[in-house]
PyMOL Python script that loads the backbone (N, CA, C, O; Angstrom):
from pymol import cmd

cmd.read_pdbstr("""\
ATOM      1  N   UNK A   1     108.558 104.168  76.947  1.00  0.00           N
ATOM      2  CA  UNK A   1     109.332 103.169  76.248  1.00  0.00           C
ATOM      3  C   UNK A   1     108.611 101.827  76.333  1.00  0.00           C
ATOM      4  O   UNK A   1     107.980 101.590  77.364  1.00  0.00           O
ATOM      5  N   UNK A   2     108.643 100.901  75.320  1.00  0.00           N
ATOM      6  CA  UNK A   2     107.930  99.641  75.316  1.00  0.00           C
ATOM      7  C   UNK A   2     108.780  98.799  76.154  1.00  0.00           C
ATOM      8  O   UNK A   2     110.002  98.846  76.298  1.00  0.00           O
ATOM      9  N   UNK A   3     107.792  97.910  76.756  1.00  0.00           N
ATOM     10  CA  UNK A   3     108.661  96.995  77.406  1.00  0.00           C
ATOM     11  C   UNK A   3     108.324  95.612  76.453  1.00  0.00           C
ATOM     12  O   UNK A   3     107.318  95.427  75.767  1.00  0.00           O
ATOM     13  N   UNK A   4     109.264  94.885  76.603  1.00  0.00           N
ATOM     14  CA  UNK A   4     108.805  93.098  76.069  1.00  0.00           C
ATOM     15  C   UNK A   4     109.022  92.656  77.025  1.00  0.00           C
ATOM     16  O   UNK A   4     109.774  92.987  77.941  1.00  0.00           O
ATOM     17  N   UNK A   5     108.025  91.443  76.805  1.00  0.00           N
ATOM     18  CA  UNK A   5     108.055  90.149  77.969  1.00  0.00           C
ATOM     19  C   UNK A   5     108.512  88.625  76.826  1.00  0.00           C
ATOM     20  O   UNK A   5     108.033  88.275  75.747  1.00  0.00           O
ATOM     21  N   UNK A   6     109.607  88.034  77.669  1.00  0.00           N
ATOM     22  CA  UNK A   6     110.328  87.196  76.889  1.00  0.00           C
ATOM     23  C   UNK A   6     110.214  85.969  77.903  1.00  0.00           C
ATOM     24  O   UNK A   6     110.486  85.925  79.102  1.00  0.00           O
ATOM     25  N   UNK A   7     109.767  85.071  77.112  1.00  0.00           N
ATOM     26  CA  UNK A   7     109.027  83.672  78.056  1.00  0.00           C
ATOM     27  C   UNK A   7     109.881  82.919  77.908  1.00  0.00           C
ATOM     28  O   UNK A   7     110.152  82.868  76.708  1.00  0.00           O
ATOM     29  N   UNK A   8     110.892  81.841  78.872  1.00  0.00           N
ATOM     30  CA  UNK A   8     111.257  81.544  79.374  1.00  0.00           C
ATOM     31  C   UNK A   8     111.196  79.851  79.696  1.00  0.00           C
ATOM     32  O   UNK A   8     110.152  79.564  80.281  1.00  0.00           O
ATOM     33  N   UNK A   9     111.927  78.892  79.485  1.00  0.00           N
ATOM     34  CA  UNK A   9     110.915  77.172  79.794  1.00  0.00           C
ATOM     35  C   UNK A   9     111.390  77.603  81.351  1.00  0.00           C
ATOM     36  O   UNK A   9     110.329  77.776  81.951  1.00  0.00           O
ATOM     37  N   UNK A  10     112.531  77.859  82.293  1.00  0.00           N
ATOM     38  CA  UNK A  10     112.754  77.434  83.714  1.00  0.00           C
ATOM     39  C   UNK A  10     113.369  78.859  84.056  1.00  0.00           C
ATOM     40  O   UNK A  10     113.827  79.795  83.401  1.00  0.00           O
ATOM     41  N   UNK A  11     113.104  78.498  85.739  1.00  0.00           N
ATOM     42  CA  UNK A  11     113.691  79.777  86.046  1.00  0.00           C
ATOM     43  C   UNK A  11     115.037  79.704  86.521  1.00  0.00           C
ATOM     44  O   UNK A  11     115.421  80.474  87.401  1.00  0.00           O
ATOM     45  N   UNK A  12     115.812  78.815  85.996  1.00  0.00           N
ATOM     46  CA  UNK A  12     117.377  79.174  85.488  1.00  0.00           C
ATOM     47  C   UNK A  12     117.627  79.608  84.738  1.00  0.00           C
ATOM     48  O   UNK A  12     118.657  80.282  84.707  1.00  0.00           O
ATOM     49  N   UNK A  13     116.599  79.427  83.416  1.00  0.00           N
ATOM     50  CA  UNK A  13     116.790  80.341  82.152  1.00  0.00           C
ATOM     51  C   UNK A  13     116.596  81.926  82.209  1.00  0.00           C
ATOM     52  O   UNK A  13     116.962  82.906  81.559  1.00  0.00           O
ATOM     53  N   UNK A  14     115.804  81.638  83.365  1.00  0.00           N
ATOM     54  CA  UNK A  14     115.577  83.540  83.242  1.00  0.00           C
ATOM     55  C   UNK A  14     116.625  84.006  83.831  1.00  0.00           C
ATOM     56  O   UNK A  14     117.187  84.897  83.195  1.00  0.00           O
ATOM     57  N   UNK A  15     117.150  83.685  84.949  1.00  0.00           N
ATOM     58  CA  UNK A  15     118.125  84.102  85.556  1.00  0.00           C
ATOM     59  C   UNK A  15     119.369  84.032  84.466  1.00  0.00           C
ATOM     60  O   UNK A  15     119.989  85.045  84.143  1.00  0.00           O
ATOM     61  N   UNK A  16     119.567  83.142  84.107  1.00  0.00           N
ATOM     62  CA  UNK A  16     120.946  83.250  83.207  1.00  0.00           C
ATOM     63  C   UNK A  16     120.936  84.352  82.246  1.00  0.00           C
ATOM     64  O   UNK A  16     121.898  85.068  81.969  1.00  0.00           O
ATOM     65  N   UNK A  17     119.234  84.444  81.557  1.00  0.00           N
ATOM     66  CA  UNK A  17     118.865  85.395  80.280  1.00  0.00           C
ATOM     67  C   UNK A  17     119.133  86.906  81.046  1.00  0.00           C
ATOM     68  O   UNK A  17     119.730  87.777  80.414  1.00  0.00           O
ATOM     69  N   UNK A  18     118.781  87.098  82.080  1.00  0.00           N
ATOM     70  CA  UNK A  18     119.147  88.331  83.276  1.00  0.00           C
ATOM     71  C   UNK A  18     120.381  88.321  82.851  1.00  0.00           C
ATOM     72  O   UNK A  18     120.592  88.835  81.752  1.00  0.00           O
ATOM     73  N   UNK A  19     121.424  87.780  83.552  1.00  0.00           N
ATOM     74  CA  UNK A  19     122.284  88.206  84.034  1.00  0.00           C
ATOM     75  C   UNK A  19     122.985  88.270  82.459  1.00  0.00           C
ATOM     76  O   UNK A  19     123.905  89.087  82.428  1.00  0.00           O
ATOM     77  N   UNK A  20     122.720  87.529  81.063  1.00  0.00           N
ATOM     78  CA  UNK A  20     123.653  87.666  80.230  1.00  0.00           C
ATOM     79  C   UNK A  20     123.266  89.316  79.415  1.00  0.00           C
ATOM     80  O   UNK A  20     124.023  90.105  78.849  1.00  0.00           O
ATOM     81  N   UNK A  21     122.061  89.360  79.616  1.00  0.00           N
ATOM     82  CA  UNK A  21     121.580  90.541  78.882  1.00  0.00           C
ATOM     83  C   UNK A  21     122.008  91.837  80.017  1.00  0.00           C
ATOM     84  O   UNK A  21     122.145  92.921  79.450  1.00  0.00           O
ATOM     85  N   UNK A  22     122.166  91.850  81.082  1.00  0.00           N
ATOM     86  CA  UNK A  22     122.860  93.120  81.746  1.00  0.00           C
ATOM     87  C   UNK A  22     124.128  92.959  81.487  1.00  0.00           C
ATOM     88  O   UNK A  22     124.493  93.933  80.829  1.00  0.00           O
ATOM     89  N   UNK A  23     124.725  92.454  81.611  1.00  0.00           N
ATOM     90  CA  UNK A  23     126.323  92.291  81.004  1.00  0.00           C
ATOM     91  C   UNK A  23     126.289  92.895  80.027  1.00  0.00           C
ATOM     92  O   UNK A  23     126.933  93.944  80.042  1.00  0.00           O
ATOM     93  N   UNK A  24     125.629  92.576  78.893  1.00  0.00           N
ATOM     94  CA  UNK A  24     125.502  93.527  77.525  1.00  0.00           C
ATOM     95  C   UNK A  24     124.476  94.731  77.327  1.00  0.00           C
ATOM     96  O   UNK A  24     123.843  94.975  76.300  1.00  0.00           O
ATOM     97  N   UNK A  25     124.447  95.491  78.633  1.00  0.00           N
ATOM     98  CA  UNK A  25     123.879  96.674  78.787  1.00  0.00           C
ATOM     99  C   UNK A  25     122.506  96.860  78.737  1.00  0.00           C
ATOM    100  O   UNK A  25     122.094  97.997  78.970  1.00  0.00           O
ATOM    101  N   UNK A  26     121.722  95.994  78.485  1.00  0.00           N
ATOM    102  CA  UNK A  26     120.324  96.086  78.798  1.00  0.00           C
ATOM    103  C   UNK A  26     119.930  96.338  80.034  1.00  0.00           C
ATOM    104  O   UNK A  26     120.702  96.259  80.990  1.00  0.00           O
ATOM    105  N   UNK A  27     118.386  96.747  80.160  1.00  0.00           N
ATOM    106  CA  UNK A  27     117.584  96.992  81.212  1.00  0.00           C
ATOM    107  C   UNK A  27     116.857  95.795  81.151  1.00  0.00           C
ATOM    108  O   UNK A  27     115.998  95.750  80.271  1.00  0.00           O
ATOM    109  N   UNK A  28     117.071  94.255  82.287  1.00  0.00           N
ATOM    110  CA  UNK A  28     115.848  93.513  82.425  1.00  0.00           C
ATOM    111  C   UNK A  28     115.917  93.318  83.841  1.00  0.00           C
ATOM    112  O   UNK A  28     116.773  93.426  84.719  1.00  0.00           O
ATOM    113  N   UNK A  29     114.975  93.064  83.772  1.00  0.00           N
ATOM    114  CA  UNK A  29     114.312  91.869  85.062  1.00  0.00           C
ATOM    115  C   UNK A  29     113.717  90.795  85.000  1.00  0.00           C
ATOM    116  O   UNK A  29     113.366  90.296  83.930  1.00  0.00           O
ATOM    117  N   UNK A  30     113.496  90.233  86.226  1.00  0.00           N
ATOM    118  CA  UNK A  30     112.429  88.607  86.180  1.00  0.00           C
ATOM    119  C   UNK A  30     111.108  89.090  87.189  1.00  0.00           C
ATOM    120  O   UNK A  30     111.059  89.527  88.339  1.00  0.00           O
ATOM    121  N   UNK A  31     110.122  88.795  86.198  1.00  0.00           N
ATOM    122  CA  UNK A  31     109.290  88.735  86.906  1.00  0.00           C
ATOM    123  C   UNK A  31     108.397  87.432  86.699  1.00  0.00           C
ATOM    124  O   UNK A  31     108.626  86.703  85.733  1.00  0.00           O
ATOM    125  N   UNK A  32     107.523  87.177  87.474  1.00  0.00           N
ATOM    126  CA  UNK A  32     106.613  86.238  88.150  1.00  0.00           C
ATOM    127  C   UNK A  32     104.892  86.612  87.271  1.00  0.00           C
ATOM    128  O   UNK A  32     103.926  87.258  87.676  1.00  0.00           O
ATOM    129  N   UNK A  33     105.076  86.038  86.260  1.00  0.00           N
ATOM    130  CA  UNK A  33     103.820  85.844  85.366  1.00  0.00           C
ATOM    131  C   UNK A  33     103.150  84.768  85.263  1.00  0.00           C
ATOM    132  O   UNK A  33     103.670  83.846  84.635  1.00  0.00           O
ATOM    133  N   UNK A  34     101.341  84.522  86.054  1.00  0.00           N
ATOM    134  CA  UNK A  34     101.053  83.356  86.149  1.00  0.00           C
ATOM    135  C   UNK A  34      99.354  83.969  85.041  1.00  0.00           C
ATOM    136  O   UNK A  34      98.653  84.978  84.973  1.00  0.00           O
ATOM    137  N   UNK A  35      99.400  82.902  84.531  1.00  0.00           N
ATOM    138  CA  UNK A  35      97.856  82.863  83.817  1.00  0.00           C
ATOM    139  C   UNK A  35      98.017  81.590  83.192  1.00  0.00           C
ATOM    140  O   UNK A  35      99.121  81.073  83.020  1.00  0.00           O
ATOM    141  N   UNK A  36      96.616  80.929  82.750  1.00  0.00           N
ATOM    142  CA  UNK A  36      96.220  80.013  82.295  1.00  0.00           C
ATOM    143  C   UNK A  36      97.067  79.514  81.089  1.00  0.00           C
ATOM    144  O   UNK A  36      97.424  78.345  80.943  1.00  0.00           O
ATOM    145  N   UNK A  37      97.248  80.184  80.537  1.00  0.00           N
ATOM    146  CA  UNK A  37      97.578  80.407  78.778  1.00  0.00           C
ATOM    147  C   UNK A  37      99.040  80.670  78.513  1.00  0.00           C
ATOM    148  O   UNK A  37      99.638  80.902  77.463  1.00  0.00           O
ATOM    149  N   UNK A  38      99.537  80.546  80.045  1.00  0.00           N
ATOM    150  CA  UNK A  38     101.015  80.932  80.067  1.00  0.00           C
ATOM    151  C   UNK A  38     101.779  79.767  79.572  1.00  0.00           C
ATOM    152  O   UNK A  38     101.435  78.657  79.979  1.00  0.00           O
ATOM    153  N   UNK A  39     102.963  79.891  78.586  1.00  0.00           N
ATOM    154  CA  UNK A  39     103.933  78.798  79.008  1.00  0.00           C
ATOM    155  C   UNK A  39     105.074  79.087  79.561  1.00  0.00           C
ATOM    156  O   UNK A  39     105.504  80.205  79.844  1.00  0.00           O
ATOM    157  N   UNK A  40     105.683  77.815  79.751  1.00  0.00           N
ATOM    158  CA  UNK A  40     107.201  77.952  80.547  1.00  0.00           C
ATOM    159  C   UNK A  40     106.595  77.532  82.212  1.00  0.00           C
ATOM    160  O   UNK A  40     105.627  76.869  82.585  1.00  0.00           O
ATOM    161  N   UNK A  41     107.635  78.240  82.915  1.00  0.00           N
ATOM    162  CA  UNK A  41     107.434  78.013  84.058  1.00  0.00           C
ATOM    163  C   UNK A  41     106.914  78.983  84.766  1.00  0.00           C
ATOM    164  O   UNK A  41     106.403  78.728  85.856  1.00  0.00           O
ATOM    165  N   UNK A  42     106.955  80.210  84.286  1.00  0.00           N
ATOM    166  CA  UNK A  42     105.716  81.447  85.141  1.00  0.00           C
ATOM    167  C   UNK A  42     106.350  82.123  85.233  1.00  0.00           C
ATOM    168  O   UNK A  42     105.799  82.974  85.931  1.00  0.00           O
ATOM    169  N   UNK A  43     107.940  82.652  84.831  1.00  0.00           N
ATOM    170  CA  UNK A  43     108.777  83.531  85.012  1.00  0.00           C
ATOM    171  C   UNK A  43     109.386  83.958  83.377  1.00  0.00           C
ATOM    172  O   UNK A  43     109.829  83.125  82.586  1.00  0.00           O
ATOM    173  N   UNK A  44     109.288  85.361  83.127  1.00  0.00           N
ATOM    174  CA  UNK A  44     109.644  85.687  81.946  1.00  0.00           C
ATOM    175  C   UNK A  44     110.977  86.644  82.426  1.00  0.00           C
ATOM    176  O   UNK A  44     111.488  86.832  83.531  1.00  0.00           O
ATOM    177  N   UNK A  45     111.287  87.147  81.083  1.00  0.00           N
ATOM    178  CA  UNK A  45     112.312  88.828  81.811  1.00  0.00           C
ATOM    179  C   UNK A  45     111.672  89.771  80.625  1.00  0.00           C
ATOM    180  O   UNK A  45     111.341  89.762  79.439  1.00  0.00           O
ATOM    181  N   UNK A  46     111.738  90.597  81.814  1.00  0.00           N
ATOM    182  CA  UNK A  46     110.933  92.111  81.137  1.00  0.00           C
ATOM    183  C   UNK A  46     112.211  92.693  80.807  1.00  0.00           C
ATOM    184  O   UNK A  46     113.190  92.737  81.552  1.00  0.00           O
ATOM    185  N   UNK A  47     112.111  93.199  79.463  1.00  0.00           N
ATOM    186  CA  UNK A  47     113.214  94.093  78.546  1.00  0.00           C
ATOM    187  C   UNK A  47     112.281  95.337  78.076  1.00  0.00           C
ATOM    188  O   UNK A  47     111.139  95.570  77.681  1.00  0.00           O
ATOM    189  N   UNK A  48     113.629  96.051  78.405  1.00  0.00           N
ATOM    190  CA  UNK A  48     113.747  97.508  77.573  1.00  0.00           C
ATOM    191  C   UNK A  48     114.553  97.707  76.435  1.00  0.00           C
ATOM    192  O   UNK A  48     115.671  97.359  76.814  1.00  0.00           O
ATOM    193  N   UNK A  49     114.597  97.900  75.804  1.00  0.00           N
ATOM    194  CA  UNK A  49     115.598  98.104  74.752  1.00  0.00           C
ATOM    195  C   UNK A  49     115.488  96.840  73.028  1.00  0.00           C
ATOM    196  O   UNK A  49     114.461  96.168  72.931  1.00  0.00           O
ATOM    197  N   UNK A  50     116.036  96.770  72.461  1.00  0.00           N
ATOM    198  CA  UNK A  50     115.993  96.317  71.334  1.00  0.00           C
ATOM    199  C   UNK A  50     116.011  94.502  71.638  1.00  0.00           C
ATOM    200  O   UNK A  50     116.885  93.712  71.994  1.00  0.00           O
ATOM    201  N   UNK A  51     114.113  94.351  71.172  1.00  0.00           N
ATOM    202  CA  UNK A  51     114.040  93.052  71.383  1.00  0.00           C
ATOM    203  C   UNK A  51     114.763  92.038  70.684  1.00  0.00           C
ATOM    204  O   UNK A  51     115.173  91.000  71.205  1.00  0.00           O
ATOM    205  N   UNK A  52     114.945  92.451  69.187  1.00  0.00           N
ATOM    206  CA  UNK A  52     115.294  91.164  68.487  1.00  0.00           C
ATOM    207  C   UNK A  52     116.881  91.203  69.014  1.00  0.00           C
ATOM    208  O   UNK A  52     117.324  90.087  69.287  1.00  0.00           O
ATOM    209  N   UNK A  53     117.819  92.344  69.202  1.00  0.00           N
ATOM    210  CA  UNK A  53     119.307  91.840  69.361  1.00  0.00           C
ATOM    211  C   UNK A  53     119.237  90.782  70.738  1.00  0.00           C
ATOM    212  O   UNK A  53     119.758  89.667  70.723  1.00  0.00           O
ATOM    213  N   UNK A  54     118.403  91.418  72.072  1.00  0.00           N
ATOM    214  CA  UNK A  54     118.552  90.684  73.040  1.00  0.00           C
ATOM    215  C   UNK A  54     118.078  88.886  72.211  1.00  0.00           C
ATOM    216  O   UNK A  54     118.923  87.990  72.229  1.00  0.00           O
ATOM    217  N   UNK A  55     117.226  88.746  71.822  1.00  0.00           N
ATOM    218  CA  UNK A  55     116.543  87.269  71.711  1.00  0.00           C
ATOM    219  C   UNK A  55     118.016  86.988  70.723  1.00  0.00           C
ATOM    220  O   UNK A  55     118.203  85.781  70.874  1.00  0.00           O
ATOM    221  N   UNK A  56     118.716  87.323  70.144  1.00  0.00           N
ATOM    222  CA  UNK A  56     119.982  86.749  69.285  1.00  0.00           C
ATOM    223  C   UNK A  56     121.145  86.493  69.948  1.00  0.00           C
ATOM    224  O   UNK A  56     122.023  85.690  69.634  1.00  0.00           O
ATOM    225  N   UNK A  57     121.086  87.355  71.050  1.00  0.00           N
ATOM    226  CA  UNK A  57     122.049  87.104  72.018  1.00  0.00           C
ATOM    227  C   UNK A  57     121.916  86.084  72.797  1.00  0.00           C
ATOM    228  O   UNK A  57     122.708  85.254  73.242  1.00  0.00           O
ATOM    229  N   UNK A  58     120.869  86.249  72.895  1.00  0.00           N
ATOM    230  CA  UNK A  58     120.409  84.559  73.742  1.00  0.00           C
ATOM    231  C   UNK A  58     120.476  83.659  73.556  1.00  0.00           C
ATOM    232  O   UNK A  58     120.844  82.740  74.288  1.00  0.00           O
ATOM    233  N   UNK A  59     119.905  83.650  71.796  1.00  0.00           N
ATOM    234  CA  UNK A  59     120.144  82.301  71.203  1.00  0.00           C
ATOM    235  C   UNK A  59     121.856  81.588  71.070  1.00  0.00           C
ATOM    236  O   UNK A  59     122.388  80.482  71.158  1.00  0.00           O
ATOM    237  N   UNK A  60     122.186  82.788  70.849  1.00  0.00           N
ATOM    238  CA  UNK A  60     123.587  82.907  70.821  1.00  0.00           C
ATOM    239  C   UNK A  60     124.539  81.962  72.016  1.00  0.00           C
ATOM    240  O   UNK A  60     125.585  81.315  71.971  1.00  0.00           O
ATOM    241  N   UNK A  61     123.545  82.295  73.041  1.00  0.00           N
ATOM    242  CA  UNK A  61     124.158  81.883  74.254  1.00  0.00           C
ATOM    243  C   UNK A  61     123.999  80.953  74.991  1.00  0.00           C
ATOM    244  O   UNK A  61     124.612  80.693  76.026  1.00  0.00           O
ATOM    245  N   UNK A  62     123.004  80.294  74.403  1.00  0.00           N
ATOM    246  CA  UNK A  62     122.402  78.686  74.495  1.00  0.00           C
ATOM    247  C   UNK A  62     120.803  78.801  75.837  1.00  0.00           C
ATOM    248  O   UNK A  62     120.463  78.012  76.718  1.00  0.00           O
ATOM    249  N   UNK A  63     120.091  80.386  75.311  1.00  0.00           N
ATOM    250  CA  UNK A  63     119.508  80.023  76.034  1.00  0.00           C
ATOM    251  C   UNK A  63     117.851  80.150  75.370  1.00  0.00           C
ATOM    252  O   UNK A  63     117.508  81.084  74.645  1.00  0.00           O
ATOM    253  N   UNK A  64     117.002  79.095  75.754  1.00  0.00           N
ATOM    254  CA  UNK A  64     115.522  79.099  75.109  1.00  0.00           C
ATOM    255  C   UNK A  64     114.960  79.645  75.273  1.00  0.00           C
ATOM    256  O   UNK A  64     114.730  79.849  76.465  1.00  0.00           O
ATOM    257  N   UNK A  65     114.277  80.329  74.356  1.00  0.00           N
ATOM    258  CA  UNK A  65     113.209  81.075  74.454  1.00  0.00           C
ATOM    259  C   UNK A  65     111.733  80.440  74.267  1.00  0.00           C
ATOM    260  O   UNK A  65     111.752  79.484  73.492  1.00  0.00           O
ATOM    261  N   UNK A  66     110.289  80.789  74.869  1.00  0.00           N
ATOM    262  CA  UNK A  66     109.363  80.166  74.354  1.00  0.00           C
ATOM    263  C   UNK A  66     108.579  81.330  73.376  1.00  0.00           C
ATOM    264  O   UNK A  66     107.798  80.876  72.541  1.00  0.00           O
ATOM    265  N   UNK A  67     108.780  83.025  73.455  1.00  0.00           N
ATOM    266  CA  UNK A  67     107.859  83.558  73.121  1.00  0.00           C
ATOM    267  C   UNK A  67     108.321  85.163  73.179  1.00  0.00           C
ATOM    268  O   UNK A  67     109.375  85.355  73.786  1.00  0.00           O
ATOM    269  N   UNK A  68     107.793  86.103  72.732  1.00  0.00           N
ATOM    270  CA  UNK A  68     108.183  87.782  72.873  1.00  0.00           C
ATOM    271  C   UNK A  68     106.823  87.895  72.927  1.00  0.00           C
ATOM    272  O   UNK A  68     106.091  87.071  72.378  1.00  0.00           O
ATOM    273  N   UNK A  69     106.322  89.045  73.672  1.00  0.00           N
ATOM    274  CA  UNK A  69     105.302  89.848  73.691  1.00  0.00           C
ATOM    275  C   UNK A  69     105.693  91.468  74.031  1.00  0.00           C
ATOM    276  O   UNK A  69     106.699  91.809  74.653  1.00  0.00           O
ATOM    277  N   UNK A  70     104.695  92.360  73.494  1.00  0.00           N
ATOM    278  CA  UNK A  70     105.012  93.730  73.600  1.00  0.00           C
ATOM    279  C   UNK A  70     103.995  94.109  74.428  1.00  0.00           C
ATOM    280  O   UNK A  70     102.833  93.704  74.391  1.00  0.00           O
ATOM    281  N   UNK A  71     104.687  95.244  75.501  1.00  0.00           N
ATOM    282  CA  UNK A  71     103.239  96.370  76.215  1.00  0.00           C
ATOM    283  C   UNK A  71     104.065  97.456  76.170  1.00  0.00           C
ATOM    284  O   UNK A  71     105.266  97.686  76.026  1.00  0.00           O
ATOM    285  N   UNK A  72     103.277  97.915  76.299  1.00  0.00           N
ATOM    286  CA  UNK A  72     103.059  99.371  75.994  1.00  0.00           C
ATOM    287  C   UNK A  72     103.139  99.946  77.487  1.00  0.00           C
ATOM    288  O   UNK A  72     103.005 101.153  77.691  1.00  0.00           O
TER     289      UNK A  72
END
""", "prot")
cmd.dss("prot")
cmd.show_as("cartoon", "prot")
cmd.util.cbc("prot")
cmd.orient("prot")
């Protein structure tokens, strides 16, 4: 299954983006992503499941996003 990585400006945002997206049945976590080229604050949440509803829900929910990326 693909995972996305969803970038984040602070790591209150990730935490909030956590906890609102398990409430609505997703699989995420926070993890700790540092590289040069990164933005935000170095913490994204890794998702399983259907990227664009989670990022609508979010927006939905007053929370920022900087970015989606896909791996495989």
């Amino acid at each position: 299954m693909k995972r996305y990585i969803i970038q984040v400006g602070t790591v209150t945002y990730a935490i909030k983006a956590r906890d609102i997206l398990r409430r609505k049945g997703f699989k995420v976590k926070i993890e700790r992503k540092t590289s040069e080229n990164s933005r935000g604050c170095g913490y994204v949440i890794v998702l399983q499941g259907n990227a664009a509803a989670a990022l609508e829900i979010l927006r939905e929910n007053g929370v920022k996003t900087l970015g989606l990326t896909e791996e495989n």
